[in-house]
C-alpha positions in Angstrom: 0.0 0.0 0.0 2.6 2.2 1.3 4.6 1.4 -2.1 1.6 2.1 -4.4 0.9 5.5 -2.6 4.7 6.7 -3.7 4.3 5.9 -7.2 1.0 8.3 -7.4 2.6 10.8 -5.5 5.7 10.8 -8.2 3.1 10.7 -11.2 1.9 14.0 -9.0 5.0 15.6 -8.9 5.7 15.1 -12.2 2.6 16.6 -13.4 3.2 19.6 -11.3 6.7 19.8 -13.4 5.6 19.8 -16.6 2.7 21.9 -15.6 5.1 24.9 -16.0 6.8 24.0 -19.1 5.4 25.1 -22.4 5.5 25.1 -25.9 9.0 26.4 -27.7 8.3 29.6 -29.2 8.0 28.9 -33.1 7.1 30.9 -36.1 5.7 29.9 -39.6 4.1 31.2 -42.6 1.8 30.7 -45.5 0.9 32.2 -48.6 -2.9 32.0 -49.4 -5.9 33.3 -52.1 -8.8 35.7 -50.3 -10.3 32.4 -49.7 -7.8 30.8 -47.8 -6.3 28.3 -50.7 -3.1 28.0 -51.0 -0.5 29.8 -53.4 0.5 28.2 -56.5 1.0 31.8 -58.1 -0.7 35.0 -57.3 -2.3 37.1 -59.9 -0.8 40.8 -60.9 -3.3 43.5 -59.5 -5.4 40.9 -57.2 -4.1 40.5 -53.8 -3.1 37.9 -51.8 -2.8 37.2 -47.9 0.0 36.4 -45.9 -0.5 34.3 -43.2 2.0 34.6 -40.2 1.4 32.7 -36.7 3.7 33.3 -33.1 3.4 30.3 -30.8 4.7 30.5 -27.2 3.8 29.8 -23.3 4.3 33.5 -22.2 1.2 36.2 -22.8 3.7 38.7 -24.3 5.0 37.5 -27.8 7.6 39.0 -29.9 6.8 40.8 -32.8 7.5 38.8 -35.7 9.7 40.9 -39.0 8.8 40.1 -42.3 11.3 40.8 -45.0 10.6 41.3 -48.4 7.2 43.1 -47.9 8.4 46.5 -49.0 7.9 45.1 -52.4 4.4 44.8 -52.6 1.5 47.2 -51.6 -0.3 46.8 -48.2 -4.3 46.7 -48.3 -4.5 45.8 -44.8 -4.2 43.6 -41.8 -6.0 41.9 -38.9 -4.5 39.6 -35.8 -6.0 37.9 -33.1 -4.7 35.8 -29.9 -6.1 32.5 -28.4 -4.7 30.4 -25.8 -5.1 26.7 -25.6 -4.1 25.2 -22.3 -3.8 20.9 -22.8 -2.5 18.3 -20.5 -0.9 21.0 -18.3 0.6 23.0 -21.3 -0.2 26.5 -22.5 0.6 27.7 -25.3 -0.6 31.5 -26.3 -0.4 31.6 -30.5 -0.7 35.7 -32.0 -1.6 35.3 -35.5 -1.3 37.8 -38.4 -3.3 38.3 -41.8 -1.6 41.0 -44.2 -2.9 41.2 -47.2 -0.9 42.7 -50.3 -0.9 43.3 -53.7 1.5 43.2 -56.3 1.4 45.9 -59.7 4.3 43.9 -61.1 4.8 40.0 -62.6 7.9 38.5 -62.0 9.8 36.6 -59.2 9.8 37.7 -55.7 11.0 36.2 -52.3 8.8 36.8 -49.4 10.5 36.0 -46.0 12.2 34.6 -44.0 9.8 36.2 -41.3 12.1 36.6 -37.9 11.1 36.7 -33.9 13.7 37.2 -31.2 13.1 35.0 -27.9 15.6 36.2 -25.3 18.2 37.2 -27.8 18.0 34.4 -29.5 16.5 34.2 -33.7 14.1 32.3 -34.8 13.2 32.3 -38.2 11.0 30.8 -40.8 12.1 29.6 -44.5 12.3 31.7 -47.7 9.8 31.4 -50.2 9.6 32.2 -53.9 6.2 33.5 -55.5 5.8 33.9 -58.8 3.4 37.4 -59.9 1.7 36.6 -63.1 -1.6 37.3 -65.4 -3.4 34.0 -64.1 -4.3 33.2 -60.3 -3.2 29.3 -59.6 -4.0 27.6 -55.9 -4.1 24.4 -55.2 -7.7 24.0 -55.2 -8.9 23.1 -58.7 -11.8 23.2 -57.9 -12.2 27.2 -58.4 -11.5 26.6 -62.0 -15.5 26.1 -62.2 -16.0 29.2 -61.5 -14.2 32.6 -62.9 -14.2 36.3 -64.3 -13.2 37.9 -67.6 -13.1 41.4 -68.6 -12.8 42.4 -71.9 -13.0 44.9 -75.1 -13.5 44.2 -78.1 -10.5 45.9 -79.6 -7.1 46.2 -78.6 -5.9 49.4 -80.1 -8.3 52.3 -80.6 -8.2 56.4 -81.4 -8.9 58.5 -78.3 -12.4 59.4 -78.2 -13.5 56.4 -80.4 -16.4 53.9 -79.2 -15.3 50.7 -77.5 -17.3 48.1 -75.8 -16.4 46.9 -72.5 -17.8 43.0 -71.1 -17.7 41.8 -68.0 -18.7 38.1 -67.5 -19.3 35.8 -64.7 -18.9 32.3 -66.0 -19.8 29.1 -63.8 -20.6 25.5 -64.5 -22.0 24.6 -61.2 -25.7 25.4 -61.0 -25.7 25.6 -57.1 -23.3 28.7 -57.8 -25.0 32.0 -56.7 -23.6 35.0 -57.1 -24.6 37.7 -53.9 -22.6 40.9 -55.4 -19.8 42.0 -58.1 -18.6 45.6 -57.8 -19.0 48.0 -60.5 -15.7 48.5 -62.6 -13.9 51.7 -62.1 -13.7 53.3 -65.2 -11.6 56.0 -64.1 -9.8 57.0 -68.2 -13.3 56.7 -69.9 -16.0 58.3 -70.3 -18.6 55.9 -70.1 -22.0 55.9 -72.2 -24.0 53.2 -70.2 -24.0 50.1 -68.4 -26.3 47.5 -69.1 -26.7 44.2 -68.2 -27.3 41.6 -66.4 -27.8 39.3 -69.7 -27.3 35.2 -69.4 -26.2 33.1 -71.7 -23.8 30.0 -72.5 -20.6 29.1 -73.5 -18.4 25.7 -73.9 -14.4 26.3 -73.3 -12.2 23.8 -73.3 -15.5 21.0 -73.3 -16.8 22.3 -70.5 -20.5 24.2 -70.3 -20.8 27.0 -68.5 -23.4 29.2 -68.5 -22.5 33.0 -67.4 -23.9 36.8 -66.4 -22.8 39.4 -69.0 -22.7 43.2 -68.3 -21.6 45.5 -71.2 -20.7 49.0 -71.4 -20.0 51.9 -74.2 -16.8 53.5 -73.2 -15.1 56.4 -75.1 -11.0 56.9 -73.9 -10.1 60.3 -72.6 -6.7 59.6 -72.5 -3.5 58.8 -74.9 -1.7 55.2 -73.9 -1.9 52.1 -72.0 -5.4 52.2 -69.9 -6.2 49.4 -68.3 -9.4 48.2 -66.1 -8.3 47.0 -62.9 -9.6 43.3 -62.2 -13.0 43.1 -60.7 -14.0 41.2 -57.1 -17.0 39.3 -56.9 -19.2 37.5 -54.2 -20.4 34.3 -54.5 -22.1 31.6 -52.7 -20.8 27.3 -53.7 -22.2 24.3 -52.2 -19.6 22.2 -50.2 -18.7 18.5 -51.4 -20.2 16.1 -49.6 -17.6 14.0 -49.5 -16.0 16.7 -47.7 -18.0 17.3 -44.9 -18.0 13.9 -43.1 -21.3 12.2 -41.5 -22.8 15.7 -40.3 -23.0 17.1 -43.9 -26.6 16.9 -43.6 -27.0 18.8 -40.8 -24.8 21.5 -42.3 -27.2 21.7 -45.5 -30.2 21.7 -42.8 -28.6 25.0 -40.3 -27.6 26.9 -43.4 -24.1 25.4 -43.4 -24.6 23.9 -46.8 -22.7 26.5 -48.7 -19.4 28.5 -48.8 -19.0 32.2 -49.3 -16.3 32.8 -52.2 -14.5 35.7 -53.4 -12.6 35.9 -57.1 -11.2 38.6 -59.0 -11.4 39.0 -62.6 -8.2 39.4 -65.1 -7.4 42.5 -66.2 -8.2 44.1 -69.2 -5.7 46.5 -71.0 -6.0 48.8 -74.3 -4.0 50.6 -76.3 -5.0 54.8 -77.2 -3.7 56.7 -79.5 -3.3 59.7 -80.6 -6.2 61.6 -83.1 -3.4 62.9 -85.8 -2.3 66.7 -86.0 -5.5 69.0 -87.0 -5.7 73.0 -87.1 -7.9 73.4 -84.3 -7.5 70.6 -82.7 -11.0 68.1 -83.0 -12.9 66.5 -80.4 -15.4 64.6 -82.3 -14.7 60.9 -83.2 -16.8 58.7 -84.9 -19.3 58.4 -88.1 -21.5 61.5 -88.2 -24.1 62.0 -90.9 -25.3 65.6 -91.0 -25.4 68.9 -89.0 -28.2 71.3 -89.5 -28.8 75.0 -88.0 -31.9 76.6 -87.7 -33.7 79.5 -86.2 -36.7 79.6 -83.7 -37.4 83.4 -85.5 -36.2 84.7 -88.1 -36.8 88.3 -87.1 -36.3 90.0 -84.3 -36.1 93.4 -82.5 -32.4 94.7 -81.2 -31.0 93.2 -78.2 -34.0 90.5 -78.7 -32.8 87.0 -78.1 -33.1 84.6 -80.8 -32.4 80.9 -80.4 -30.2 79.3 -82.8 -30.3 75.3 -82.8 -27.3 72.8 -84.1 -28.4 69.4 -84.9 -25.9 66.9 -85.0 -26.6 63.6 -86.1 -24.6 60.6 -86.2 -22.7 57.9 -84.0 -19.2 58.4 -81.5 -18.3 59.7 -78.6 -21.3 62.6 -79.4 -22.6 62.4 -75.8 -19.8 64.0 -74.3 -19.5 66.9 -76.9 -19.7 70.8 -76.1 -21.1 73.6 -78.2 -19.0 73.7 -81.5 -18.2 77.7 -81.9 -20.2 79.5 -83.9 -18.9 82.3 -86.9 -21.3 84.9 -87.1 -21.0 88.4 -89.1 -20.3 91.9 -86.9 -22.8 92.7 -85.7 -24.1 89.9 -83.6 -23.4 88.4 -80.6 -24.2 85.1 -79.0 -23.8 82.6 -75.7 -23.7 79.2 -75.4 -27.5 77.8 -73.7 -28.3 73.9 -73.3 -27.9 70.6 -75.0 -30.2 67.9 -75.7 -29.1 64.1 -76.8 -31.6 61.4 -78.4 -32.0 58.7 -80.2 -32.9 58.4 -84.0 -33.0 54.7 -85.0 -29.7 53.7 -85.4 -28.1 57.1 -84.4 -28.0 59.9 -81.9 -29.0 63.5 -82.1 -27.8 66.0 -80.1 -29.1 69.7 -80.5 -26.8 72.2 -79.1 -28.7 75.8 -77.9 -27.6 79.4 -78.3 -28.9 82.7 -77.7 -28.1 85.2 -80.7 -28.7 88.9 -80.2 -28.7 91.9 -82.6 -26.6 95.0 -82.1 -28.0 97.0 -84.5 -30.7 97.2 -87.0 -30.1 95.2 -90.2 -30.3 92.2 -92.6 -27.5 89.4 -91.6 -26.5 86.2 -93.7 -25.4 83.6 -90.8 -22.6 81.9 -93.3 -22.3 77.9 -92.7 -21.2 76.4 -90.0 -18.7 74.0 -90.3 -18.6 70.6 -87.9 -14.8 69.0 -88.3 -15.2 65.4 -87.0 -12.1 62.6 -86.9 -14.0 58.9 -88.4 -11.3 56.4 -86.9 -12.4 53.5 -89.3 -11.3 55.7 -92.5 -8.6 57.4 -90.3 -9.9 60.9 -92.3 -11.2 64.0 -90.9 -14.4 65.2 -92.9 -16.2 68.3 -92.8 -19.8 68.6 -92.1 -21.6 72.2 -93.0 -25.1 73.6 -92.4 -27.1 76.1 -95.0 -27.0 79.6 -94.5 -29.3 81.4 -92.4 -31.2 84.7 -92.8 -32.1 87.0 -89.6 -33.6 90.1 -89.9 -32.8 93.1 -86.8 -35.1 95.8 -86.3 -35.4 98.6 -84.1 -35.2 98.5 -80.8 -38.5 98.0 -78.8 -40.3 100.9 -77.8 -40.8 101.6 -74.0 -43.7 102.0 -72.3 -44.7 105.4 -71.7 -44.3 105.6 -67.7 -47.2 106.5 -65.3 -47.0 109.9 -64.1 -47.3 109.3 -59.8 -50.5 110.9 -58.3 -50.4 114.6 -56.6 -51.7 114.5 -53.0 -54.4 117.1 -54.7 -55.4 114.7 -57.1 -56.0 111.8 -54.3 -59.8 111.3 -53.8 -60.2 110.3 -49.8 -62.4 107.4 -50.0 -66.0 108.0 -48.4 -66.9 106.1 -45.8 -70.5 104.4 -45.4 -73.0 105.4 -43.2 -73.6 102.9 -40.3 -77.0 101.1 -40.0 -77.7 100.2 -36.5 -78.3 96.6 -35.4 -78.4 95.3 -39.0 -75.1 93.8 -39.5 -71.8 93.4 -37.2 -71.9 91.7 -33.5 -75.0 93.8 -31.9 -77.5 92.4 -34.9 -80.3 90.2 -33.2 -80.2 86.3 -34.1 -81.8 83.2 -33.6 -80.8 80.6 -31.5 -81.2 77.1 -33.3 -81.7 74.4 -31.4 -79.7 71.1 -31.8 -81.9 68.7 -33.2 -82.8 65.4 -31.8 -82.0 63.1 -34.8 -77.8 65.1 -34.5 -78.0 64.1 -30.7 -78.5 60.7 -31.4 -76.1 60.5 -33.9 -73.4 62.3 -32.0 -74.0 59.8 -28.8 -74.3 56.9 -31.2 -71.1 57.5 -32.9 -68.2 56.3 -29.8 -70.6 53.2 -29.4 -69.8 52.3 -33.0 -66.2 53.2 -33.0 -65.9 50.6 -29.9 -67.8 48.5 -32.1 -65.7 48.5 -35.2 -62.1 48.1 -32.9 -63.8 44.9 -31.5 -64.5 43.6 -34.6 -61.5 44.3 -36.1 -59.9 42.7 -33.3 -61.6 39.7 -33.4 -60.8 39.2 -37.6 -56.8 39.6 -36.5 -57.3 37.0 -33.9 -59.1 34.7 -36.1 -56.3 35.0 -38.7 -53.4 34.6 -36.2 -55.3 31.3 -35.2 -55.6 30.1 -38.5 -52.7 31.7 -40.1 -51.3 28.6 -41.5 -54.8 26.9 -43.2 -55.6 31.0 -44.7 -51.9 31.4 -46.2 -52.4 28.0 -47.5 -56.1 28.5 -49.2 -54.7 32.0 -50.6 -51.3 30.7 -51.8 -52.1 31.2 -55.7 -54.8 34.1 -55.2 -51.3 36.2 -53.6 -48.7 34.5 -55.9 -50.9 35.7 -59.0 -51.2 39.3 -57.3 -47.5 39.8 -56.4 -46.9 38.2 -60.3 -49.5 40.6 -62.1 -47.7 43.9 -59.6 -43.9 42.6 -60.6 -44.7 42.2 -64.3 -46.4 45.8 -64.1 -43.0 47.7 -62.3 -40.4 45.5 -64.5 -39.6 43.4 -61.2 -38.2 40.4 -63.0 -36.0 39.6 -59.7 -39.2 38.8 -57.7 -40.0 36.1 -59.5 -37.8 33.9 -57.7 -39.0 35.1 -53.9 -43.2 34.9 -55.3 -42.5 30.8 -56.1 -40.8 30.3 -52.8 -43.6 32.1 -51.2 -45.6 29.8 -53.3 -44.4 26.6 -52.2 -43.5 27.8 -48.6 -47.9 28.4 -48.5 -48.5 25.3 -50.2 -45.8 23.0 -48.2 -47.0 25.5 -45.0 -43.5 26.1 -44.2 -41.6 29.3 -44.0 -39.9 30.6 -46.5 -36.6 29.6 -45.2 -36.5 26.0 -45.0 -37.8 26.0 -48.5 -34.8 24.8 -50.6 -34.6 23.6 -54.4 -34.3 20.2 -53.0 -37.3 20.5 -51.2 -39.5 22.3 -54.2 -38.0 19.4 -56.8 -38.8 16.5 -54.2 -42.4 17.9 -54.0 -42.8 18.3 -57.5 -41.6 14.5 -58.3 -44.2 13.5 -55.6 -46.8 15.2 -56.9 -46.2 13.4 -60.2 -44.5 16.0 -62.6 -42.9 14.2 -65.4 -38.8 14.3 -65.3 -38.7 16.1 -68.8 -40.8 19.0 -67.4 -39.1 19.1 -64.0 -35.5 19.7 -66.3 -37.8 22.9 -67.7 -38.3 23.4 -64.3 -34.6 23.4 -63.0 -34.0 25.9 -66.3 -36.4 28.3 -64.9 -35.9 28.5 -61.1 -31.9 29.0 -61.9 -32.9 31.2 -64.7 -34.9 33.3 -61.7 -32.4 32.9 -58.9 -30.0 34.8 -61.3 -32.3 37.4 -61.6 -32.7 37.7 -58.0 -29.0 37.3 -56.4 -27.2 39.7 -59.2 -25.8 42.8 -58.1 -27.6 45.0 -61.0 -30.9 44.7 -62.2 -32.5 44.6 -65.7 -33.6 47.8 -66.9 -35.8 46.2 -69.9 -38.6 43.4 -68.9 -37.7 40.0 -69.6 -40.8 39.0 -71.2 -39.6 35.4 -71.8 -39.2 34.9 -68.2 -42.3 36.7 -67.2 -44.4 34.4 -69.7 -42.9 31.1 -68.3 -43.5 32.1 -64.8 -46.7 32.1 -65.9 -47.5 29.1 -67.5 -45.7 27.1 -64.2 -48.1 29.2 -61.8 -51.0 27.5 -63.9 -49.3 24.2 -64.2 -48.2 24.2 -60.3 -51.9 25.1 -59.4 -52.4 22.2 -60.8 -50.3 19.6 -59.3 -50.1 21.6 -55.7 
């Protein structure tokens, strides 16, 4: 017994000893995507994170030094402590997330990343990174999923059209994407953007299907521009097979999917110079005709007369001033307003300017000449209005001002003579006497205001009871009401929310544990055929991208609102 009580008491004592000891202070680093995957090569212009960790058993820990970040640009950093005590051992790890950004491909060496522990160096290994055009990580998996910006031409005048594309290709259809920021288009003036469009694509024999945005941009500046790469949001579904046993549950507490970021390429052109032209030119493209005309073509001196430029034709027309105008001596004019729209094909844009006359006389306006650049021809050309007639009078004559009363010629207004007790406060009246019929009413009318509250009160109560069984018996009366008002405001991304109201009624459910899964299970129970529940799949995705894109439509898609339709009848009947 007496032996046996010594050996426990030296397993104490030993426990007490290592109690104090700790973890050896260490240091290491990683090199990772936004998303946490691991650097096979980082992409020029999209940054990347480094990830640095501190481990020891004291609270304090050195601060660690990381050579070779001076090359790159620093977006920002976080850190945060835990402390994990096990078995007796603490150990208190510091880490650090920098995120950087290189404007540069090449090689660069990042590290070795240093701490000093009582005068003592520890440090982690070098490692080499390589900057190019394409993002690599070990996760292949991404490639499913990805960004492209894009013009159309690679080498264009300044001021000439080019179209800009964005597009966000994926070939998973439980991809979703929740936002993509709007391209800063900070060398060009830009026309419009428009989009969301969908569409598909195969690339290297794989489908994808994709979200387009386009843009008319005009260059306002002589070079290399470029379009720095574009970040966007999306939401994947994780792999079951990498989720273990409780994968289900994940799916069931909203766990099912991952929130992703990725970064487009980026998108470069070429702008050169219009050539050498005596005065210089601002307009670029193909324009058909210019006009002048005259809202009068007389008028008195110093009368202002509006003079009107039509131009008419396609280019970089929206961001033109007032050309100048050559008038004879004699007149004078200012620049007013400007007006752009469409003519089929082409844009109008009528530029305003007030015209006044000095002096009395007959003027010719000669023709006004419109110099534009046509970068397909690589020509100037010359465009020239008819001459104008405008007649000046004399000046307006003034009206003859009104000579100011004389006190002597001020008639004193007479006042009336008074008549007693026939009108003001001290005239007799008549009492009237409130009628019985009004003192009924008047007593009657809190009784029925009581009336109407206790009523109303007992319809909420009756629908809170039997909330469920009403939402379920109105389910396609509301769905077809909420349809008819988002086909009326252009609301094609409500589709998608009306259907899972729909089946959420039907299913008497709410509307978040109403999942595709759950909407295609019902559907196959109810009987629907697997050819129509493929058109099915086609539409619901077709909505959802309508829905979870970061920019509406402007224009109605009727094709969508015709087939959300024809499913509300067909689900009415299987539901």
């Amino acid at each position: 017994m007496d032996k046996k009580i010594g050996k426990a008491g030296w397993l104490v004592a030993a426990l007490c000893v290592f109690s104090f000891l700790g973890a050896e202070p260490s240091v290491t680093m990683r090199l990772t995507d936004p998303n946490g995957d691991k650097l096979q090569q980082a992409q020029v212009n999209i940054p990347f994170v480094i990830h640095i960790s501190v481990s020891d058993d004291k609270d304090h820990l050195p601060t660690p030094q990381i050579a070779g970040l001076e090359q790159f640009q620093v977006q920002g950093s976080q850190s945060g402590t835990s402390t994990i005590i096990q078995n007796g051992y603490k150990t208190v790890t510091k880490t650090y997330e920098i995120t950087v950004v290189s404007d540069q491909e090449g090689q660069y060496t990042v590290g070795p990343v240093t701490i000093t522990v009582d005068g003592k160096a520890i440090e982690t290994k070098q490692t080499s990174l390589t900057v190019g055009q394409e993002l690599k990580t070990d996760n292949q998996q991404e490639q499913q999923v990805f960004a492209v910006i894009s013009f159309d031409q690679e080498k264009v005048y300044v001021g000439q059209e080019v179209l800009f594309t964005l597009r966000f290709y994926y070939a998973n259809n439980g991809i979703r994407l929740s936002q993509i920021k709007e391209p800063a288009f900070k060398d060009f003036n830009l026309s419009k953007l428009e989009g969301p469009t969908t569409g598909m694509r195969t690339m290297d024999q794989q489908s994808y299907r994709y979200l387009e945005w386009t843009a008319k941009l005009f260059p306002e500046q002589i070079g290399t521009l470029q379009i720095d790469p574009i970040e966007a949001v999306y939401t994947a579904p994780r792999g079951r097979s990498h989720r273990g046993s409780f994968g289900l549950f994940d799916d069931f507490f909203g766990g099912g999917n991952n929130v992703k970021r990725l970064f487009s390429n980026t998108a470069t052109l070429t702008v050169e110079p219009l050539p050498e032209h005596t005065p210089p030119v601002k307009a670029v493209g193909n324009f058909s005709s210019v006009q002048a005309r005259l809202n009068n073509p007389t008028a008195s001196e110093g009368e202002a007369t509006v003079l009107t430029l039509d131009l008419v034709g396609r280019g970089n027309i929206e961001s033109l001033n007032h050309p100048p105008l050559t008038l004879p001596s004699g007149l004078t004019f200012y620049e007013s307003s400007s007006h752009l729209k469409k003519e089929g094909q082409d844009f109008k844009k009528s530029f305003e300017y007030i015209v006044q006359g000095l002096s009395p006389d007959e003027y010719t306006i000669e023709s006004q000449v419109v110099t534009f650049f046509n970068p397909h021809t690589g020509e100037y050309k010359d465009l020239k209005t008819e001459p104008l007639k405008l007649a000046i009078t004399g000046a307006i004559p003034t009206a003859k001002p009104v000579q100011a009363e004389t006190p002597k010629d001020r008639k004193e207004p007479v006042a009336p003579r008074l008549t007693i007790l026939e009108v003001g406060p001290w005239k007799a009246v008549r009492l009237r006497a409130l009628s019985l019929f009004i003192f009924l009413l008047l007593f009657c009318i809190p009784l029925l205001v009581w009336l109407g509250l206790f009523l109303k009160k007992r319809r909420a109560d009756y629908f809170i009871r039997n909330a469920p069984e009403v939402r379920y018996q109105n389910a396609f009366k509301n769905a077809r009401q909420a349809f008819d008002r988002a086909r009326k405001g252009n609301y094609d991304g409500q589709l998608y929310h009306i259907f899972i109201e729909l089946f959420g009624a039907r299913l008497k459910l709410p509307t978040t544990e109403v999942s595709e899964t759950l909407i295609e299970n019902t559907l196959t129970k109810a009987g629907l055929a697997a050819t129509e529940l493929v058109k099915w799949r086609l539409l619901f995705a077709h909505m959802a991208e309508q829905a979870f894109s970061s920019y509406g439509t402007t224009k109605r898609n009727d094709g969508l609102f015709n087939q959300a339709a024809h499913w509300l009848s067909e689900l009415e009947k299987l539901l």
